[in-house]
N, C-alpha and C positions, 0 to 999 in steps of 0.2 A: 053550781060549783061546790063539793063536797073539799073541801078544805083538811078534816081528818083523812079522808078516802088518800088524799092527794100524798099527804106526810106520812099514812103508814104504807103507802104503794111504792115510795122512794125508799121508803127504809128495807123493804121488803128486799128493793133488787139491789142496794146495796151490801145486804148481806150474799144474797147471790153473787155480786161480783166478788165479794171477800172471798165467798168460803172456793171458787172458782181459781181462788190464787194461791191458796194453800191445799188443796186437795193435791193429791200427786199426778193425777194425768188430765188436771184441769185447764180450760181454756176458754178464754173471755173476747170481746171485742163489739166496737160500738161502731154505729154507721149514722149521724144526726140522732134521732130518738129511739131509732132501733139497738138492740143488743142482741147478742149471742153466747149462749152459755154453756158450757159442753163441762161434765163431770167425767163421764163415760162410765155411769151406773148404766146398767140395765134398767131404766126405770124413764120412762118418756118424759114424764114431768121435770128431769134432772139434766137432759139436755134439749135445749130450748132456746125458740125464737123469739123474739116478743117486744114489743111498744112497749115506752114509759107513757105513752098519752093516749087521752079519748081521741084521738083523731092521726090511726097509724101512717108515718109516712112509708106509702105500700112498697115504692122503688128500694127503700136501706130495706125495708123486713125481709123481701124478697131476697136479695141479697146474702142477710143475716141467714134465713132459711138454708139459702144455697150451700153455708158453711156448714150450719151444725147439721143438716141432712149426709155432706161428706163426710164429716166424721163420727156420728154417732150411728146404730144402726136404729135404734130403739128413741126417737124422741118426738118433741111437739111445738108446735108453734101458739105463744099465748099471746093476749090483747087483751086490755082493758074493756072495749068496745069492738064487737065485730058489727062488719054488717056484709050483704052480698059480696062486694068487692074483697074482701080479707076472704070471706070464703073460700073464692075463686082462686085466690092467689094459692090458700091453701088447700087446695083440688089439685090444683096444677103441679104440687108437693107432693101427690100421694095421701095428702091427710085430708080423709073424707070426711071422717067422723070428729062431734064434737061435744063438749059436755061445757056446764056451770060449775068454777073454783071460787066458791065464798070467800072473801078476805074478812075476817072477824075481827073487831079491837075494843078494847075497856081503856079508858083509864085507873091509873094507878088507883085513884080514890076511891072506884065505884069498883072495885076486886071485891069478888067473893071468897072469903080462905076456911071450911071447913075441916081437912082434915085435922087430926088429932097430931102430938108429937109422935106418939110409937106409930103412925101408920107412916112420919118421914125418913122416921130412924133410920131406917134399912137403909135410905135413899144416898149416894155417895159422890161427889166430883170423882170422874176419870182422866186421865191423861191418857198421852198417846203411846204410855206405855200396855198399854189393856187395850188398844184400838181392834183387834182382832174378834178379842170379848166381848167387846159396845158394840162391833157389827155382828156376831152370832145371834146375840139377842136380840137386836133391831132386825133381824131378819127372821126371826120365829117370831118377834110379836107382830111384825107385819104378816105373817104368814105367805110368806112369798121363797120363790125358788132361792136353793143355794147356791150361794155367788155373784147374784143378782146387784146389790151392795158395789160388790166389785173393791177398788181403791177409794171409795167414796168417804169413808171415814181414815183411810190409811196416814201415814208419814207423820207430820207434826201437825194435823190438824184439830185434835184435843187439847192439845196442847197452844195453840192459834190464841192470841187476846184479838178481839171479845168472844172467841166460842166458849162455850162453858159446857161441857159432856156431861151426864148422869148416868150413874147405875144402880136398878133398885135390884134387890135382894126379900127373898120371901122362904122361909125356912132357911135359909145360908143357901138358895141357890138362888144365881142372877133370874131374874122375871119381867124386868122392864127396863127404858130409856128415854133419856130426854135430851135435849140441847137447846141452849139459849144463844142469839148473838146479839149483842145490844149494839146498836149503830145507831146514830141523831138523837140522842134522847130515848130511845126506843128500845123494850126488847120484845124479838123476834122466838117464837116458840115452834121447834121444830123435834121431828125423831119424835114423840111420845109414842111408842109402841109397851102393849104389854102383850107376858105369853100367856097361849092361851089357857093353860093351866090355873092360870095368875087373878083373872079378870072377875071382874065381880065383885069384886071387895075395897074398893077405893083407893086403889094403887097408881091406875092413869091420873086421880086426881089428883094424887101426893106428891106425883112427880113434877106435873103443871104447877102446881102449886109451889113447888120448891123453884123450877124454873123462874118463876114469875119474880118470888119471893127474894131471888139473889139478884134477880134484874134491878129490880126498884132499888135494892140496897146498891148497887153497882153508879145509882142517879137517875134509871129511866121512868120517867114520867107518866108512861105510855104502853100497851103491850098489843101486841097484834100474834095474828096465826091464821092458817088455812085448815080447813078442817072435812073429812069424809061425813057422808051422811050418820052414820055411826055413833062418831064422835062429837057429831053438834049439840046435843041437848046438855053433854057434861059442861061445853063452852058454858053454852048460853045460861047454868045453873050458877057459872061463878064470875059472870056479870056481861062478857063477852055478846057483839050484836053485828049483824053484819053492816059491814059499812060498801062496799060494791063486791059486787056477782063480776069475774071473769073469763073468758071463753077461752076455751083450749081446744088447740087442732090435734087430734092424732091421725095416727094409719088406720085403713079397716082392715 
């Protein structure tokens, strides 16, 4: 029994449930340990099936599936633990295909913080008055189609206690993003995208860092995040390790 694993995977889908109630065309709901989370991004990961436990109960997931497949077109079903059976279930969905989502977490005290202050400077809280902004940019640093986002950052969700939005700035034009939600003790590190223009010069780090760095002071303890292959060596340089590997079902 992984004990961190456990507390940063609760905090993990409580922020999911949060930010699912303040997004504008969000949609939540729980079945015994199954959940369902519906954004209505274009983005699989962001409407979603998925167990809180190593050992899914398959009848609510099923279930849960049932919802978010009617209402999203684009999404996936995750678990902690798969095995044949979660497969099948998710076959029977349509989602054939599947991948490994690392859950990464440091503690407060073993953080690595190298940037410098002029690489945070740029770095700014936004509200949901710039919401349109925070998503242009998080949609160029992910490098993904326009629109894609959707109402996912829309309405008062910058604005949402405990979100905490970021916008970096590099020559006086916007370049990057981040977002913190701190729930249990814990903060949650989400959005860091940089554009591609941007990259290379320790910008993703300044932003995590700045994340991290308001989280602790906010009381949390503790920092978790999901991360692309890409992005794992920067984790793993400022202290970040994985604590469990989780399965994600999509469509082929």
């Amino acid at each position: 029994m992984n004990s961190t694993a456990d507390r940063m995977t609760a905090a993990y889908f409580d922020a999911i449930e949060f930010l699912c109630g303040v997004t504008p065309k969000g949609w939540y709901a729980e079945q015994g340990t199954a959940r369902a989370a519906v954004t209505q991004a274009g983005v699989a990961a962001l409407n979603v099936a998925y167990d809180t436990t190593r050992e899914p109960d398959l009848g609510a997931l099923d279930k849960m599936a049932t919802e978010v497949g009617r209402q999203a077109e684009r999404w996936s079903i995750m678990v902690r633990e798969a095995d044949d059976d979660v497969a099948a279930l998710a076959a029977r969905h349509g989602l054939v295909n599947r991948s490994e989502l690392p859950l990464l977490a440091c503690a407060a005290e073993d953080l690595v913080f190298r940037a410098t202050t002029a690489q945070r400077e740029p770095i700014r809280r936004v509200g949901a008055a710039e919401s349109d902004l925070y998503t242009e940019v998080l949609t160029e640093g992910f490098e993904a189609p326009e629109g894609v986002f959707g109402p996912l950052m829309g309405g008062g969700v910058l604005d949402a206690d405990p979100i905490t939005g970021y916008l970096a700035e590099e020559a006086g034009q916007p370049a990057g993003t981040g977002l913190g939600i701190v729930t249990s003790g814990l903060v949650g590190v989400f959005n860091i995208a940089v554009a591609p223009s941007a990259r290379g010069r320790g910008l993703g780090r300044a932003i995590t860092e700045t994340v991290l760095s308001d989280g602790i002071a906010a009381g949390a303890d503790a920092a978790y995040l999901q991360s692309s292959a890409m992005g794992r060596p920067l984790y793993e340089s400022m202290g970040f390790r994985v604590v469990e590997n989780w399965t994600v079902f999509l469509a082929g």
